[in-house]
Steps between C-alpha positions, in 0.01 A plus 500: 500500500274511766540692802478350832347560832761700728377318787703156353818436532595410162389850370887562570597273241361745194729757659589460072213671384640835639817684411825410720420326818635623800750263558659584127545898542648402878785288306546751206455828718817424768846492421608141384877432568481149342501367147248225626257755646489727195467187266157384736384879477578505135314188480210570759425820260499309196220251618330808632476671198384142315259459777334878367519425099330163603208644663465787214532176206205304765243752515574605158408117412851477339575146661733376275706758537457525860642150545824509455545812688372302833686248450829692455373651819453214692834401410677802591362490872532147528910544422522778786214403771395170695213315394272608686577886515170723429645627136569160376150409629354812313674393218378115454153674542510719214635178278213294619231766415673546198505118423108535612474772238651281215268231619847284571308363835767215549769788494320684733390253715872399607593839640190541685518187637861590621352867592294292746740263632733780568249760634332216759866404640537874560199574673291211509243239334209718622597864431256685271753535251481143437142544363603720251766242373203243502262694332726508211588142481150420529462696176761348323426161602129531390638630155716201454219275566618408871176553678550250818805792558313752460241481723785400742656857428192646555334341788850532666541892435116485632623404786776697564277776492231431715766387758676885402254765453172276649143443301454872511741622223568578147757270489301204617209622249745503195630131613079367521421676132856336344394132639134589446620569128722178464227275616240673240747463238560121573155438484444492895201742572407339802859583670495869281137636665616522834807638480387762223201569740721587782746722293203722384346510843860642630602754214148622488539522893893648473482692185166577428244419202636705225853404539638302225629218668139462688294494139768253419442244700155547507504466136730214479204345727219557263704292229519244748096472541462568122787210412302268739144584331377618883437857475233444797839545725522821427162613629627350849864665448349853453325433803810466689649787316188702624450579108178462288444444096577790332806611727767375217360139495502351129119618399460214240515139589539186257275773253284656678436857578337658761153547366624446126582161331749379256382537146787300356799309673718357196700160622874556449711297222737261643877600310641224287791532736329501840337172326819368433592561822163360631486769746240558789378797694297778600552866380366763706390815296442860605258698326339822462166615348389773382106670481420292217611164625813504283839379635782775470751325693600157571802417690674127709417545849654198608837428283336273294652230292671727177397237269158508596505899623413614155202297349348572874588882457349489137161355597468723789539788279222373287261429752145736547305550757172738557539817653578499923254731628516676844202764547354404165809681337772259327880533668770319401598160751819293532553159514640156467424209229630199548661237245548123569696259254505160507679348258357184338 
């Protein structure tokens, strides 16, 4: 379960993925005169120590058997606490990222929806926390086929951000790469460069060029230009970047490389399923050469089609190219091929 900023509010609602919460060893720790208060501690502790085997059976990948434990442990707080009290929020969020886990999105979606209703009539429609909520609904609305939702979710936790933390912030760049990505994925490249543009700009500017979540982006923008067949964009993009060829741009494009060429570019085999299917796309492929102009390694760069991935991945392991050359001696170059089908 992922961890979130401490910065947001709603970071108090996985007080669950510790061991007792404050409030718990409070109520068990003093004196308790009264049936009713010992039966809530006695309870409290229970859901507490549910709360702990579910996070173990989580990042163990043990969902199944993490399920029933947070629901048992939802319903334990809900018996004692009001709605809206911080450990039955914690609670409903470690069933919906269980339900996530399971792939349930329906399930899921419910309790974040009421995770959002109850966190924005606590502190507001606009607090950051909200975008966190979003960002997951946006997810599972996108995975249940509900796109008009979610680019609502999105473009609403977007907002919320830029109105929070301003255009100068990681925040704000992780909202622009998750709508960049949405639009790319929904076949809307002209809405995806800018935003993917602007998120590279600002975690190149915030976190600097080697940092993960910088090549990232960056990556996720090369797909783009490859996807669209307009590799010229990235010539202007490095620009911006203040980078040159050579600097971890993709050396080969559509086949050729540097000062070699292709010898042999095999066509991939359209599946008799992705036939069936009559499926469409373009797979991105990474690869890397060695002296000879052999290919060692091909992997998706893109998250391409499955169905499709593996005749692509096949053909760009049988490709051959002459030797790169730099100072007359041959080095080994990496790349991208790209694969378009079009079913007829």
């Amino acid at each position: 379960m992922r961890k979130l900023s401490p910065h947001i509010n709603i970071t108090r609602w996985l007080v669950c993925f510790v061991a007792l919460t404050t409030l718990t060893q409070t109520i068990l720790a003093r004196p308790l005169a009264q049936t009713s208060e010992k039966q809530t501690a006695a309870t409290l502790a229970e859901a507490t120590q549910l709360s702990a085997q579910v996070v173990t059976l989580f990042n163990s990948g043990d969902y199944d058997k993490a399920l029933p434990l947070a629901k048992r442990a939802l319903q334990l707080r809900e018996s004692v606490l009001a709605p809206d009290h911080d450990l039955v929020l914690a609670a409903l969020l470690n069933l919906a990222e269980t339900y996530t886990a399971l792939k349930k999105y329906g399930e899921a979606e419910k309790l974040l929806e009421r995770l959002l209703k109850t966190h924005q009539s606590k502190v507001g429609p606009d607090d950051a926390g909200a975008a966190i909520l979003l960002d997951k609904l946006a997810f599972l609305a996108f995975s249940q086929g509900d796109f008009r939702k979610s680019e609502a979710d999105y473009t609403r936790a977007l907002a919320i951000r830029e109105q929070t933390f301003g255009k100068e912030d990681l925040d704000y760049a992780k909202s622009l790469y998750s709508l960049a990505e949405f639009y790319r994925l929904t076949g809307k490249p002209e809405k995806a460069q800018p935003l993917y543009e602007e998120a590279v700009i600002l975690r190149g500017k915030l976190l600097g060029r080697s940092h993960p979540e910088y090549l990232k982006a960056r990556e996720r923008y090369f797909c783009l230009a490859y996807q669209t067949h307009q590799p010229e964009q990235l010539k202007d993009f490095m620009a911006k970047l203040g980078e040159k060829r050579g600097d971890g741009a993709m050396d080969i494009i559509e086949g050729n490389v540097l000062n070699g060429r292709a010898l042999s570019l095999p066509k991939p085999y359209y599946t008799l399923e992705a036939h069936r299917l009559r499926l469409q796309g373009t797979v991105v492929v990474r690869i890397s050469i060695d002296e000879t102009g052999r290919v060692v390694d091909a992997n998706d760069m893109c998250g391409g089609n499955p169905l499709l991935l593996k005749s692509a991945l096949e053909s760009a392991r049988a490709a051959r190219f002459t030797p790169a050359l730099r100072a007359g001696q041959p080095v080994k170059v990496s790349g991208v091929l790209t694969y378009t089908f079009v079913w007829r």
